[in-house]
N, C-alpha and C positions, 0 to 999 in steps of 0.2 A: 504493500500500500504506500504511496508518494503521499508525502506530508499533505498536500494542498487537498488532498482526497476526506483527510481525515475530518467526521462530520459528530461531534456530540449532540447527542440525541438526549432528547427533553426527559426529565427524570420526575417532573411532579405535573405535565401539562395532567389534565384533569382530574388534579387533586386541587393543589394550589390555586391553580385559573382553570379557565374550559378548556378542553380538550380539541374541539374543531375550530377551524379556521373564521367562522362565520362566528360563533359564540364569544372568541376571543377577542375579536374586532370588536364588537359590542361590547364587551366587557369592559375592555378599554376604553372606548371612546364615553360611556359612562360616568366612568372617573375622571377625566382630564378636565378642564374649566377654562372659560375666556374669559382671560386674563393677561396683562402683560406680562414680556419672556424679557429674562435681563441673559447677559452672558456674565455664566460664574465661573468662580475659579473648583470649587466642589459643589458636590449635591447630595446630601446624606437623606436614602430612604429605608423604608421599611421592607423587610421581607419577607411578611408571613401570607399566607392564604386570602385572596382578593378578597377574601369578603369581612374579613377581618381587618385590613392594614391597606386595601385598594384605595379607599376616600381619601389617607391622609397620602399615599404615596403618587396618585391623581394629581392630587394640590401641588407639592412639589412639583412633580413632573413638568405642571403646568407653568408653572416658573421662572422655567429656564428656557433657555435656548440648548437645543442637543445639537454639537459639532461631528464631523465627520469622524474623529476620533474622541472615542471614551474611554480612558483606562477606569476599569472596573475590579471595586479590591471591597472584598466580603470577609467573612469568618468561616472556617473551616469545620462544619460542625461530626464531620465523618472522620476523621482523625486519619486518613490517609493521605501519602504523598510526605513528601518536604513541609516543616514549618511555616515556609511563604514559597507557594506554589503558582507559576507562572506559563500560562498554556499559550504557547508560541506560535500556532501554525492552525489551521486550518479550518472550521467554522463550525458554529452552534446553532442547531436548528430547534425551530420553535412551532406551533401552527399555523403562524400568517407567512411561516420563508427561513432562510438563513439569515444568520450576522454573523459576518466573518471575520476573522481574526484580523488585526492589523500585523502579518507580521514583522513589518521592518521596524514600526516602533515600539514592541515584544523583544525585537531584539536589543534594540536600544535599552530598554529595561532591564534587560537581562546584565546587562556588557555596566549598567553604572552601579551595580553594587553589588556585595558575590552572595550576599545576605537572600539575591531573587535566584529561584530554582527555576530551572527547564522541568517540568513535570505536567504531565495531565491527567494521572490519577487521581490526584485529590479532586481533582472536578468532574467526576463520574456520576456520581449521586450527590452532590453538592447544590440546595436550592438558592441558598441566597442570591447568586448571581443571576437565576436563570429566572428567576421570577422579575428581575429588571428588564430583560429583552424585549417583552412585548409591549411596554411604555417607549423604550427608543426605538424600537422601530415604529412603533404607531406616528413620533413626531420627527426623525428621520431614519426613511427606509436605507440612505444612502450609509449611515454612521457604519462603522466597524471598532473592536473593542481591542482589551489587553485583556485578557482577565487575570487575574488575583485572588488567591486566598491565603489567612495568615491562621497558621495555627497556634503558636508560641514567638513573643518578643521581647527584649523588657525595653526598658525606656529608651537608653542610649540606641539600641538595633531600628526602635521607634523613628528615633530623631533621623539617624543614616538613612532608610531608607525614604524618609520624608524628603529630605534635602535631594537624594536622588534623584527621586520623583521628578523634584523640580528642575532638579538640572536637565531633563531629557525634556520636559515640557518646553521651559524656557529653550531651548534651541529645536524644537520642531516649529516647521511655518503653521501658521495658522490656529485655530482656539483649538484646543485641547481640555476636554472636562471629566475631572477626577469624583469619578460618582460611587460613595460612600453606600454599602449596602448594612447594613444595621437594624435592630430591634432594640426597642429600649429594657427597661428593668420586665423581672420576669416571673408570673405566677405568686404573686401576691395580692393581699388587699387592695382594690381600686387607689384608695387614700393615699396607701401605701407606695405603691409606683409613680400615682400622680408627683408625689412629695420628692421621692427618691430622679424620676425623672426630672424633675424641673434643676435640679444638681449637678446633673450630668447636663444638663441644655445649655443652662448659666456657663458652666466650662469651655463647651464646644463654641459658642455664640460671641465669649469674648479672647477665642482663638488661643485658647491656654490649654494647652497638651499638657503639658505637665499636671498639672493644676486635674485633669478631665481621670488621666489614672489614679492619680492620689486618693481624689475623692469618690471613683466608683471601688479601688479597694477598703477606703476607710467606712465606706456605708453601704459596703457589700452591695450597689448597684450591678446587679446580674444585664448590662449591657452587651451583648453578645459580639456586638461589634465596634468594642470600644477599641483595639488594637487597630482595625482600619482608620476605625475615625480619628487615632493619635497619628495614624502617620500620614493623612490628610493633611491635618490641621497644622503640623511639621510642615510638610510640601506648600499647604498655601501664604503660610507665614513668609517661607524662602522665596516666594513669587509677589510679593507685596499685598497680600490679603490683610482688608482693614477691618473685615467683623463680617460673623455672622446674622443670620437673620430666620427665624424659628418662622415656618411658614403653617406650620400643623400641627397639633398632638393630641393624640387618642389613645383612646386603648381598645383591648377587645372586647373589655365590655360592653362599648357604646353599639356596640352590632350584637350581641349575645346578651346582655341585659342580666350576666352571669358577672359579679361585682367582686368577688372573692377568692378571687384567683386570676390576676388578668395581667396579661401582657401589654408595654405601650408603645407608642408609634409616635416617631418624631419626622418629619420633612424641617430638612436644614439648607440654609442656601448659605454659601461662603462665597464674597465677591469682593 
């Protein structure tokens, strides 16, 4: 099989979202809102099951402007592969089409820190990433991705491959949007996550990584994708990002009406 051939096949389409082409288009275009698009430098959404986490990850979507390239960096929730997992080549299919790999800036990824793995294992049955595809390609069919997953980092490996990040953005033509896949705190009291998220928001919103780890380990914020969102917010600092801006947050109770146990959902824009 010639790399270009290789096609990742959808691992949660009708669980996550629908499953048909036509159901999915719908699904999506449900969610999204008119409303003005800025160009960001990141875009932190949610990735749990559209019917849970679709509205707030809609609102974002709707947000932004989506470029031709998207490096895309989630949490690795299957524990396979490399620590930070980098799928180089060849294209993820979905049920509206493919999105295909960028490879030449995968490999630029690759080549600015040794921190990033050549791997595609860990993205075999990995959702967070896959569940992003059918909003950018809903808002450009043309975009193609990096993808990403981290499964262990600490802060300095945070910082390095933040600054990275930037270095490969900052010398590619054209916008480049590093889109944050994350869920906020998890499986606790309504009250409780609301409180615990607004913690981790405050961090991310006034671009303080540091600051975002400290306080999801000091208050045990079970943010799944806090390690992405640290080396975001590294990358958008190195690129001259002057603040965040909180475009959504829910949780799953607001669809489930189930208050006792709920996960929450943040859309984040960094510009």
């Amino acid at each position: 099989m010639r790399k270009k051939e290789f096609i990742r096949k959808p691992c949660v389409a009708g669980r996550f979202y629908p499953g048909s082409k036509a159901g999915l288009e719908k699904s999506v275009a449900s969610y999204l809102v008119d409303t003005p698009r800025e160009d960001a430098l990141v875009l932190i959404c949610p990735h749990a099951g559209y019917m849970y986490s679709g509205k707030t990850a809609g609102m974002a979507f709707s947000s932004v402007n989506i470029p031709d390239r998207v490096i895309l960096i989630g949490p690795n929730h299957t524990g396979m592969g490399p620590y930070v997992s980098v799928m180089a080549f060849g294209a993820w299919e979905i049920p509206t089409g493919q999105v295909e790999v960028d490879e030449e800036l995968a490999s630029e990824v690759l080549a600015s820190s040794p921190l990033f793995q050549r791997d595609s294992e860990a993205h075999e049955n990995e959702h967070s990433l896959e569940v992003q595809l059918p909003f950018i390609r809903a808002i450009n069919p043309s975009a193609k991705i990096v993808p990403i997953t981290v499964m262990r980092a600490d802060r300095s490996e945070c910082e390095e491959m933040g600054k990275a990040l930037a270095r490969v953005i900052s010398k590619t033509k054209g916008q480049t949007l590093l889109l944050v896949s994350s869920d906020m705190n998890h499986y606790e009291p309504v009250e409780v996550t609301r409180a615990k998220d607004s913690l981790a928001i405050e961090k991310i919103t006034a671009l303080d990584a540091r600051g975002l780890l400290e306080v999801t380990a000091r208050k045990d914020i079970t943010m799944c994708g806090v390690l992405p969102a640290t080396i975001a917010i590294f990358a958008a600092v190195a690129l001259g990002g002057s603040k965040g801006r909180l475009i959504s947050h829910t949780t799953s109770g607001d669809a489930s009406a189930e208050m006792e146990d709920v996960v929450g959902y943040a859309g984040i824009v960094i510009s």
